[in-house]
C-alpha positions, 0 to 999 in steps of 0.5 A: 597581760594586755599593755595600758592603753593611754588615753586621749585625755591631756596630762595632768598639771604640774599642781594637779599631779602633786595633789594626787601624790599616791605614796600614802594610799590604801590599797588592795588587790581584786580578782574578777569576781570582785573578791578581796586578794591582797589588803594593805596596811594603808587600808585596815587603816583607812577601814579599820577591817585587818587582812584576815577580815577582809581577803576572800570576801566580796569588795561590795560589802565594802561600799556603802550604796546599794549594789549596782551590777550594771556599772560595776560590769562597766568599770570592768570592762574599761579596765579591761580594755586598758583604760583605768577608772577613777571615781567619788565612792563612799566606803563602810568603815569597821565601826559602821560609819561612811567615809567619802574616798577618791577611789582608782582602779587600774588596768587589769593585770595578771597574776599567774592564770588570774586576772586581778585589778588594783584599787587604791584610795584615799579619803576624800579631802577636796572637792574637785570640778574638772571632769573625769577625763583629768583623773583617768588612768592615774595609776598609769600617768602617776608621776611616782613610777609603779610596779606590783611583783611577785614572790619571785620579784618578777614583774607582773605589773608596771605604769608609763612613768616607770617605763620612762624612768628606767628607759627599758620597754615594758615588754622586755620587764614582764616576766623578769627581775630587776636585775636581769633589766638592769644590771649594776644598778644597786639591785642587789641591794634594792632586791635585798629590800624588797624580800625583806619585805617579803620576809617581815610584811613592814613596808620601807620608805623613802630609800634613795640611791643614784644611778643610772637610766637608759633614758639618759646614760650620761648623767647620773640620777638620784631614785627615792623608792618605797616598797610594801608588801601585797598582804593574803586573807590568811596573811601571807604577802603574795606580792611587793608593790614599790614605786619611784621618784626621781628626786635628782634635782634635791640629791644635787642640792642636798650634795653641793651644800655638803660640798659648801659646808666641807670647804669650810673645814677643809680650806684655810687652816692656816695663815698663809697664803699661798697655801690657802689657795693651794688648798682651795685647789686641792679641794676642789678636784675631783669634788667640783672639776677635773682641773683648777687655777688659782691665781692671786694679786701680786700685791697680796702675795707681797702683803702690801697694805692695800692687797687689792687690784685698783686699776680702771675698769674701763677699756684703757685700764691696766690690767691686773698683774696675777701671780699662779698660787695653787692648781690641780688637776685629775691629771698627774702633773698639771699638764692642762696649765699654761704657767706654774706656781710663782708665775706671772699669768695672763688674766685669761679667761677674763673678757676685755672689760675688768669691771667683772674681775673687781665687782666680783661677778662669776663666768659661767661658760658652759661650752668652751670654744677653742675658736673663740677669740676669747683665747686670742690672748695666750697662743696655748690655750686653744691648744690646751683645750683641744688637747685634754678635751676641755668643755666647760669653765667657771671662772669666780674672783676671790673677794673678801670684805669688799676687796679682790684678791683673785682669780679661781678658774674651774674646769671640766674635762672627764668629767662629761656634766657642763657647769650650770647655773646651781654650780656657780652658786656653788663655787661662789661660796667656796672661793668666798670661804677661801677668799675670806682666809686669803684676806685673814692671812694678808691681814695677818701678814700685815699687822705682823709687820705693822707690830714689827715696826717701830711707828710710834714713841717706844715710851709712850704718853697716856692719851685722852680718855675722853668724858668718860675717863680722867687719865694720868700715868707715870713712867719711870724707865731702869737705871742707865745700867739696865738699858731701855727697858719694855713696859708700855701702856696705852689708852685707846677709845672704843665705840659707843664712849668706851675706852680700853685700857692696857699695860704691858710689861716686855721680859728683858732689856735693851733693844730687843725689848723695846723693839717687842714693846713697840710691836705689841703696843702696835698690835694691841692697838690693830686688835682694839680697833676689831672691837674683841672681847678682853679674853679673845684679844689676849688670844689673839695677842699670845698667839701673835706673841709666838711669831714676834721677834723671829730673826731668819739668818742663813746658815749653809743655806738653810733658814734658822729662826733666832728669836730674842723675846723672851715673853710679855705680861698684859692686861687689858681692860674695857671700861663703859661709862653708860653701864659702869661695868670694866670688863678685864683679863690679863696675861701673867700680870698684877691685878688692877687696884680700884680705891672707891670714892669712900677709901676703899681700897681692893684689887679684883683679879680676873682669872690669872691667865698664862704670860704671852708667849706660852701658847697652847692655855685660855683667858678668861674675862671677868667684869667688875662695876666701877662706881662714880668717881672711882680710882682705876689704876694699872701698873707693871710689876716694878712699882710692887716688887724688887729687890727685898720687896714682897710682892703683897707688901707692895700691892698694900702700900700701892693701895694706902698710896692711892688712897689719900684724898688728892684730886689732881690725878696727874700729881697723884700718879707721880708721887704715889711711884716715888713714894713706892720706888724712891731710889734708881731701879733696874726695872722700867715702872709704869704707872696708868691711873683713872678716875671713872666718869660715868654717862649720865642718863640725861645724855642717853636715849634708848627706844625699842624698835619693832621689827616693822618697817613702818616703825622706822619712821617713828624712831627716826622723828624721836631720835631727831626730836632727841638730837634738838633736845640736845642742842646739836640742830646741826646734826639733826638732819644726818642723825635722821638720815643714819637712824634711818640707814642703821635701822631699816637695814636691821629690820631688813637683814637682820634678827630681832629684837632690835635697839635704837640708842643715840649717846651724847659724849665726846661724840654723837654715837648711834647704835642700832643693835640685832640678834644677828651675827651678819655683818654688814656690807659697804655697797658701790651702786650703780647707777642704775641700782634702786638700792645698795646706798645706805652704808655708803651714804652712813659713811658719808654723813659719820665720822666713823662707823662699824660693827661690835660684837656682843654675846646676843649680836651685833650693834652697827655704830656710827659718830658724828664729830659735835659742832 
């Protein structure tokens, strides 16, 4: 076969070279005297004519123009000097109508003693007016590389890109298989495909597999290949023709998402620390890099409140005091690491200025240096790199919800491939998953030990319920005999003039029951403010409850838990004074009772869930719709049942007791538990009545927003227009500015529909709710930054801000105290 002589022409442009993609052509197979030998599929389906019709026959009667022997014997020859042809020719379809193609026709090759040429085409869909000379020789500087083989998959055919994919002369694969030019790299499969093809005439596509090319021996590349056979006018398949694309740089993608979405599964399965960064570690090696460090804050391996490093930033600063946590290595035994777990480190490799360290920016260092002075610091470290062969280091903080907890340090050694630019991404969304549990499991620590303590009153007073509820409650501790008893209860106010309701009942008496009714008051308390629903803060609290009251003794030195909880009884209860609605669900205790304006007394009862500190069972929520006025009582198990009392017979005469007309609810409350207990009790009782008070509609404003940024403007202006309604003129200026912030932000980063509603209570609350379930983020800008204000400014100008979820998405808040 005469080699392809390449033209002098330019190449074609990245653009150009997409828009003639030919994995989808027709093709065929001619003889020198212009007959037919091999019809693909592409083809009978672009002319309608099936092989049988067409192989053996002349390829003229194919075109619809008059003959033309004179160029016909033109384009030959220039395909036989090496050169292709490329050209618009109109061709006759089965049913008689002309098709306007792009057809191409490739150097001469041989098959056996034959000379035959390949044509393929394509029905004409763009005009083109660059010159001949962009199209020619396409087959031969087609990006996909091509080959046309036998039988025997002996070469008989290959184009310039191919040659330079696999590195190997053309001269040296003529005449030869794929597996004798390129031993072990998949070829059996590969040559298993292609008799496959052989055998059954279908066509497979798009079949990838990595490996590796003498072009480039040091990096591993991902291959796409499809094969079709090369069909005879009686049928029979002669030949497979395949081609091939390098798709290395979407195989890498395709591969580091995998990695990012197996971290999230992988990396923080529990509520420790130190093992979160261990397993982060583990993870990580050999997946991402031949060596891993990760160091974390003393403060949050203390589980200090803050958790974060809050030194200067500047040059005079201290520097973070860092503590080894987890590491790993290809390596048995770490010997890479200059410090062992539970040891002070160096906050190497981080440069001279912190600023990087708490902004969160990542380190890329392509080609480590052990000259460098980068590694003034610890006298090891230039000899840990010359040592075990060193070359690249990524280096990423772990943050989490605007705080730095750490340090995550990559490494590469056997591994020959440098970190690159794709891999801090990469790493970035790993050590933020990890870096995310790190702060779920300080956070935990810390409310573990903020529950643990006894910060508040252990007979607590009901608090205000705003507008939106008129309380009163009544507490009645255990006869001396019986010792201070748990039963607790709290009203605790929510955003948008929400207000939650809990009553709590501790098993047991003295000091340990106090001491776990502290504990759980306080923590109910932490999980109000994360806005959950009634169910999922009874599951945090259960699950909570499980570690609660732990005392650790040593015995012979070795560590026994001895806890005195017993368990707990809760109910927790949500009421919205704009939709009227109390959503509820309890843990083993007595429903609520409800007596309505008319009399009416009942007890609705959500799904009876397990008392805390079973574990292992659900809640469920249930909500119910509280009319104006209404009577919404909480109480503990004392005020029903005791001693000769029957529990139904307690509930009925809790019901009569409340449902006398009494307007004073303080007074109510108080003789409603001596009426029901009148005499000393070895159980606490405690009493938490409510008389509803809905928002009325004249103090609510809702407007949908478009999702267009020019809509902004247009609920700003209402919600102002709104606000001097009101009378608050002193809030209409940051009421505009808030309006603005929430909702711009919704527009840009969240998902529609999107809801403006300003609320007029105790506060002035703006709710902008979204679709989405992102949560935002408080920026400090720079400087120099145009954006990255608004959160900050929002927090500014409110008294409080924050997000809720909802079963649609989120709604983002923010009050402002009235004047």
């Amino acid at each position: 076969m005469n080699p392809v002589r390449k033209g002098s022409d330019p190449p074609l442009s990245a653009g150009a070279r997409d828009l003639f993609d030919a994995s989808s052509d027709a093709a065929a197979v001619l003889s020198a005297r212009g007959d037919v030998l091999g019809w693909t599929r592409a083809a009978e389906d672009l002319l309608g004519y099936p092989a049988s019709e067409v192989v053996g026959r002349p390829a003229m009667s194919l075109v619809a123009l008059p003959g033309d022997p004179v160029r016909v014997a033109g384009i030959a020859e220039r395909c036989r000097n090496g050169m292709g042809w490329n050209g618009s020719v109109p061709l006759r379809h089965r049913d008689g109508r002309s098709i306007d193609t792009d057809l191409r026709v490739s150097a001469s090759f041989g098959i056996g003693d034959d000379e035959c040429f390949l044509l393929s085409a394509r029905e004409r869909q763009l005009r083109w007016t660059v010159g001949e000379s962009v199209l020619d020789g396409f087959l031969t500087r087609s990006p996909a590389g091509m080959a046309v083989t036998d039988r025997q998959l002996r070469y008989v055919w290959l184009n310039d890109t191919l040659e330079r994919l696999g590195g190997v002369p053309r001269e040296q694969r003529l005449g030869r298989r794929l597996s004798e030019v390129l031993p072990g790299m998949r070829t059996d499969i590969i040559e298993g495909l292609m008799r496959k093809v052989l055998e059954t005439g279908e066509p497979v596509t798009d079949y990838e597999y990595v490996g590796w090319s003498w072009s480039d021996p040091h990096r591993r590349h991902a291959y796409s290949t499809s094969f079709f056979p090369l069909v005879d006018g009686d049928d029979s398949i002669s030949g497979v023709c395949y081609m091939v694309m390098d798709v290395t740089e979407r195989w890498n993608a395709r591969r580091l998402l995998s990695l990012v979405s197996e971290a999230g599964t992988s990396i923080g399965r529990t509520l420790d620390v130190s093992r979160t960064a261990q397993e982060l570690a583990d993870f990580a090696v050999p997946r991402f890099a031949d060596f891993v460090v990760v160091d974390l804050l003393e403060s949050v391996l203390n589980g200090e409140s803050h958790g974060a490093w809050s030194g200067d930033t500047g040059r005079a600063g201290p520097r973070p005091v860092l503590r080894r946590s987890g590491m790993s290595s290809v390596r048995r035994g770490c010997p890479e690491a200059t410090a062992r777990i539970g040891e002070q480190v160096d906050s190497f490799p981080l440069p001279r200025d912190l600023s990087r360290f708490r902004s969160g920016e990542p380190i890329l260092i392509p080609a480590l240096d052990p000259d460098s002075d980068l590694w003034a610091g610890p006298a090891t470290a230039a000899d840990v790199i010359r040592t075990y062969g060193l070359h690249s280091l990524l280096s990423v903080p772990l943050r989490a919800r605007r705080t730095t907890l750490g340090l995550a340090t990559f490494v590469r050694s056997l591994d020959p491939v440098p970190f690159a630019p794709d891999d801090v991404l990469v790493a970035q969304q790993i050590v933020a998953r990890a870096a995310l549990s790190v702060d779920n499991a300080r956070r935990y620590t810390r409310e573990h030990e903020a529950a643990v303590s006894l910060q508040r009153s252990l007979l607590p007073l009901a608090q205000s319920g705003g507008t939106a509820l008129e309380v009163a409650s009544h507490y009645l501790p255990a006869e001396p005999s019986g010792g201070v008893g748990g039963d607790w209860f709290d009203v605790l106010p929510l955003s948008g003039a929400r207000v939650a309701l809990v009553v709590g009942d501790v098993v047991g008496h003295g000091i340990a029951a106090a001491a776990a009714m502290g504990r759980l008051r306080t923590a109910v308390q932490t999980l109000a403010d994360m806005e959950l629903p009634p169910a999922e803060l009874l599951a945090h609290l259960d699950d909570l409850v499980l570690r609660l009251g732990d005392e650790d003794t040593l015995d012979g030195g070795r560590a026994r838990g001895a806890s005195a909880f017993l368990g707990a009884t809760c109910l927790y209860a949500v009421y919205d004074p704009v939709s009227r609605r109390c959503a509820m669900a309890r843990a083993g205790h007595p429903p609520p009772v409800v007596v309505e304006p008319d009399g009416r007394v009942r007890f609705p009862a959500p799904p009876a869930g397990p008392p805390l500190g079973l574990g292992g069972l659900g809640f469920e929520t249930r909500e119910i719709e509280l009319p104006p006025g209404s009577l919404f009582g909480l109480y503990t198990d004392g005020l029903i049942a005791g001693a000769g009392r029957d529990v139904e017979d307690g509930m009925t005469r809790l019901g009569r007791a409340l449902s006398r007309p009494e307007t004073d609810l303080a007074t109510l409350c108080r003789e409603a538990v001596e009426e029901l207990v009148p005499g000393p009790q070895p159980d606490d009782i405690a009493l938490l009545l409510t008389r509803t008070h809905p928002l009325s509609p004249d103090r609510i404003a809702t407007w949908d927003v478009p999702a267009d940024p020019a809509a902004v403007a247009t609920v700003r202006a209402a919600a102002t227009r709104q606000v001097e309604r009101w009378g608050l003129t002193e809030l209409a200026v940051p009421t505009e500015l808030i309006v603005s912030e929430l909702v711009t932000n919704a527009i840009r980063y969240a998902t529609p529909p999107f809801r403006l509603r300003l609320l007029r209570d105790a506060r002035l609350t703006c709710e902008v709710s979204d679709s989405s379930s992102t949560a935002p983020r408080l920026r400090h800008a720079r400087t120099t930054d145009e954006g990255g204000r608004g959160l900050f400014l929002v927090a500014q100008l409110a008294h409080r801000w924050g997000a809720r979820y909802t079963r649609d998405g989120k709604i983002i808040w923010a009050e402002q105290e009235l004047p």
